[in-house]
C-alpha positions as protocol buffer text, in pm:
chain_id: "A"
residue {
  index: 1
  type: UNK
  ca { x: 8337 y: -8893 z: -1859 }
}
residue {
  index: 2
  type: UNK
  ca { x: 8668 y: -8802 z: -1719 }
}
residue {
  index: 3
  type: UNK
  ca { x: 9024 y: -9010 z: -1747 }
}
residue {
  index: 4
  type: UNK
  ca { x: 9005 y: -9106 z: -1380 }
}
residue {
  index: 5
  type: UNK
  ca { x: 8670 y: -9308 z: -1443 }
}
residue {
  index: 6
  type: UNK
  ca { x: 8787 y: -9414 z: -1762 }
}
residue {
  index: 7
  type: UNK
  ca { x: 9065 y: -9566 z: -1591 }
}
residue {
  index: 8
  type: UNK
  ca { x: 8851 y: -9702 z: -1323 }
}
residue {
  index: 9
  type: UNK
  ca { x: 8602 y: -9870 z: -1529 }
}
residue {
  index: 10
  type: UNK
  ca { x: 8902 y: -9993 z: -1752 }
}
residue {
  index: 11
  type: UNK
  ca { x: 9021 y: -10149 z: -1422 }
}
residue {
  index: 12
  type: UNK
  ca { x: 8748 y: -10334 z: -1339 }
}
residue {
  index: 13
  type: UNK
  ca { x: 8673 y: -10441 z: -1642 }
}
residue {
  index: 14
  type: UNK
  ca { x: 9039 y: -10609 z: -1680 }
}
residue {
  index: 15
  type: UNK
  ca { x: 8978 y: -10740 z: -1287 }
}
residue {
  index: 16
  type: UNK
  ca { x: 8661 y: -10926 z: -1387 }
}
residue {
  index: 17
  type: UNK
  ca { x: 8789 y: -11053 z: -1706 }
}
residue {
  index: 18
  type: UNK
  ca { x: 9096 y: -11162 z: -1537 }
}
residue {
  index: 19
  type: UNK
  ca { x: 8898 y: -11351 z: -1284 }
}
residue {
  index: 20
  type: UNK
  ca { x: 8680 y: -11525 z: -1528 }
}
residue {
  index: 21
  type: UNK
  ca { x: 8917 y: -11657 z: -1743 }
}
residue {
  index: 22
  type: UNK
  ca { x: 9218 y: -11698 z: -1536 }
}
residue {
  index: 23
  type: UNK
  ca { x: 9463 y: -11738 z: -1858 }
}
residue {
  index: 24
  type: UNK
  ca { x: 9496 y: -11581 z: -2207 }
}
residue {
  index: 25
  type: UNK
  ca { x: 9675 y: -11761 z: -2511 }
}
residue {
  index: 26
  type: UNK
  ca { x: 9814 y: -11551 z: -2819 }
}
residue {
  index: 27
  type: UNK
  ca { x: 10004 y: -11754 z: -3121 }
}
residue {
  index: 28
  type: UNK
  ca { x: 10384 y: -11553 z: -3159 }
}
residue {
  index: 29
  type: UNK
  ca { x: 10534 y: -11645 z: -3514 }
}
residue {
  index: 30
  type: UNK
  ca { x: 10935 y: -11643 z: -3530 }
}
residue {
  index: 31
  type: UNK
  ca { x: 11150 y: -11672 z: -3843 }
}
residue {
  index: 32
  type: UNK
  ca { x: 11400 y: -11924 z: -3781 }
}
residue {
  index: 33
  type: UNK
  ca { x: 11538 y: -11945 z: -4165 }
}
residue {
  index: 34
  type: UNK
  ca { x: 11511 y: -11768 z: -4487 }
}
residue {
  index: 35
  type: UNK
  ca { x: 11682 y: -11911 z: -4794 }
}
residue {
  index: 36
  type: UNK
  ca { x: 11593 y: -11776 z: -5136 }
}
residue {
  index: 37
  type: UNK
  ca { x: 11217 y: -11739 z: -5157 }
}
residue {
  index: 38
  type: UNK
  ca { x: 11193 y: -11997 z: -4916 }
}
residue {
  index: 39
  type: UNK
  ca { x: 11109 y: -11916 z: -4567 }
}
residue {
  index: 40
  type: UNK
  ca { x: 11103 y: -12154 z: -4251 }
}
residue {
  index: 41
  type: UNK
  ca { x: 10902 y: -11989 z: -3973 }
}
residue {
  index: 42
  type: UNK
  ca { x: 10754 y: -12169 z: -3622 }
}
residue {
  index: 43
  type: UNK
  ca { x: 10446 y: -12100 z: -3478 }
}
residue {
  index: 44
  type: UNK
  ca { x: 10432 y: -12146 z: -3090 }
}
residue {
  index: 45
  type: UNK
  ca { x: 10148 y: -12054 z: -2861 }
}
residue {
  index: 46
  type: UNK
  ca { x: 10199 y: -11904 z: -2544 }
}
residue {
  index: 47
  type: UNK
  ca { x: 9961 y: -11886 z: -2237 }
}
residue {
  index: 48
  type: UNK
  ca { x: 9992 y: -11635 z: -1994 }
}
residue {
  index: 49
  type: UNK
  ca { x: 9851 y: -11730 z: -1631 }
}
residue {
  index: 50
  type: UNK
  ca { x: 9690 y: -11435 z: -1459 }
}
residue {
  index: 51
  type: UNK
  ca { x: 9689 y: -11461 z: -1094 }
}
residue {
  index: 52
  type: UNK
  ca { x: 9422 y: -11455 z: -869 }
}
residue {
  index: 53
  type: UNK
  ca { x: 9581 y: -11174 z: -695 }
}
residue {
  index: 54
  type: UNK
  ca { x: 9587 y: -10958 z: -987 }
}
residue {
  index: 55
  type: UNK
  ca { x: 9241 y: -10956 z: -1067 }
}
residue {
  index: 56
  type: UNK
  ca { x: 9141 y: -10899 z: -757 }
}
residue {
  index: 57
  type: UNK
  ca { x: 9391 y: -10554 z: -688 }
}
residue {
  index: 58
  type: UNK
  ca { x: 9227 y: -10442 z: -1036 }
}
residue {
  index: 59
  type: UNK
  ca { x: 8903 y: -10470 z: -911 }
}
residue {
  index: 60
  type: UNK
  ca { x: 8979 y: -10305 z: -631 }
}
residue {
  index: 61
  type: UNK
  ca { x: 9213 y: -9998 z: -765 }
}
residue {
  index: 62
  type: UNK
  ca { x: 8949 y: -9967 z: -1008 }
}
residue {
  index: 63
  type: UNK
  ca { x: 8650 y: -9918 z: -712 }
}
residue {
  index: 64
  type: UNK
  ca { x: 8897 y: -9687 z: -521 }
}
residue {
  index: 65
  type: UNK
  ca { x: 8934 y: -9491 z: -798 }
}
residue {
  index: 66
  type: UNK
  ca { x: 8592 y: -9448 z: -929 }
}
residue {
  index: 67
  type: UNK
  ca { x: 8475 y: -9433 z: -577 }
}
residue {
  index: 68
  type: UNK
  ca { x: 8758 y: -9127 z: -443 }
}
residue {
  index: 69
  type: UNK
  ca { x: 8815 y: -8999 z: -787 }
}
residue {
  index: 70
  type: UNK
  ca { x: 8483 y: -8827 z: -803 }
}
residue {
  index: 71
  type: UNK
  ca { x: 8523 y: -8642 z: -447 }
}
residue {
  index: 72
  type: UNK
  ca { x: 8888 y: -8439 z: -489 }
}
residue {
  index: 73
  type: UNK
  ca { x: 8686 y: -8162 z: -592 }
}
Protein backbone atom coordinates (compact mmCIF):
# COMPACT_ATOMS: atom_id res chain seq x y z
CA UNK A 1 0.00 0.00 0.00
CA UNK A 2 1.25 3.32 -1.07
CA UNK A 3 1.41 6.83 1.13
CA UNK A 4 -1.41 8.32 -0.93
CA UNK A 5 -3.90 5.51 0.30
CA UNK A 6 -2.39 5.50 3.53
CA UNK A 7 -3.28 8.98 3.77
CA UNK A 8 -6.64 8.42 2.37
CA UNK A 9 -7.73 5.73 4.56
CA UNK A 10 -6.11 7.78 7.51
CA UNK A 11 -8.58 10.48 6.35
CA UNK A 12 -11.51 8.77 6.51
CA UNK A 13 -10.90 7.11 9.30
CA UNK A 14 -10.35 10.57 11.31
CA UNK A 15 -13.75 11.87 9.23
CA UNK A 16 -15.84 9.03 10.66
CA UNK A 17 -14.43 9.17 14.04
CA UNK A 18 -14.87 12.81 14.06
CA UNK A 19 -18.47 12.45 13.15
CA UNK A 20 -19.27 9.89 15.70
CA UNK A 21 -18.02 11.42 18.55
CA UNK A 22 -18.21 15.02 17.83
CA UNK A 23 -15.67 16.01 20.85
CA UNK A 24 -12.46 14.57 22.39
CA UNK A 25 -11.30 15.33 26.11
CA UNK A 26 -7.49 14.90 27.18
CA UNK A 27 -6.47 15.82 31.05
CA UNK A 28 -3.23 18.64 30.63
CA UNK A 29 -1.27 18.74 34.07
CA UNK A 30 0.51 22.26 34.85
CA UNK A 31 2.95 22.98 37.68
CA UNK A 32 1.85 25.99 39.33
CA UNK A 33 4.42 25.73 42.50
CA UNK A 34 7.37 23.83 43.62
CA UNK A 35 8.78 24.44 47.09
CA UNK A 36 11.29 21.99 48.52
CA UNK A 37 10.09 18.48 47.79
CA UNK A 38 6.79 19.76 47.72
CA UNK A 39 5.08 20.24 44.50
CA UNK A 40 1.59 21.94 43.78
CA UNK A 41 0.37 20.92 40.32
CA UNK A 42 -3.50 21.38 38.72
CA UNK A 43 -5.10 19.06 36.70
CA UNK A 44 -7.66 20.58 34.16
CA UNK A 45 -9.47 18.77 31.40
CA UNK A 46 -9.94 20.18 28.19
CA UNK A 47 -12.53 19.24 25.43
CA UNK A 48 -11.96 19.97 22.05
CA UNK A 49 -15.26 20.36 19.80
CA UNK A 50 -14.78 18.99 16.32
CA UNK A 51 -17.02 20.50 13.84
CA UNK A 52 -19.35 19.00 11.71
CA UNK A 53 -17.64 20.53 8.85
CA UNK A 54 -14.44 18.97 9.54
CA UNK A 55 -15.42 15.55 9.52
CA UNK A 56 -17.17 15.78 6.72
CA UNK A 57 -14.03 17.57 4.34
CA UNK A 58 -11.97 14.47 5.85
CA UNK A 59 -14.23 12.14 4.57
CA UNK A 60 -14.29 13.59 1.57
CA UNK A 61 -10.36 14.50 0.90
CA UNK A 62 -9.88 11.11 2.01
CA UNK A 63 -12.44 9.53 -0.97
CA UNK A 64 -10.82 12.01 -3.48
CA UNK A 65 -7.72 10.82 -2.71
CA UNK A 66 -8.11 7.16 -2.63
CA UNK A 67 -10.45 7.49 -5.48
CA UNK A 68 -7.83 9.91 -8.01
CA UNK A 69 -4.75 8.78 -6.27
CA UNK A 70 -4.82 5.39 -7.86
CA UNK A 71 -5.31 6.78 -11.61
CA UNK A 72 -2.10 9.45 -12.04
CA UNK A 73 -0.39 6.66 -13.48
Amino acid sequence: MNAIKLTALALIVAGVLGLAYGSFSFTRETHQAQIGSLSLSVQEKETVNVPLWAGIGAIVAGAALLLLGGKSR
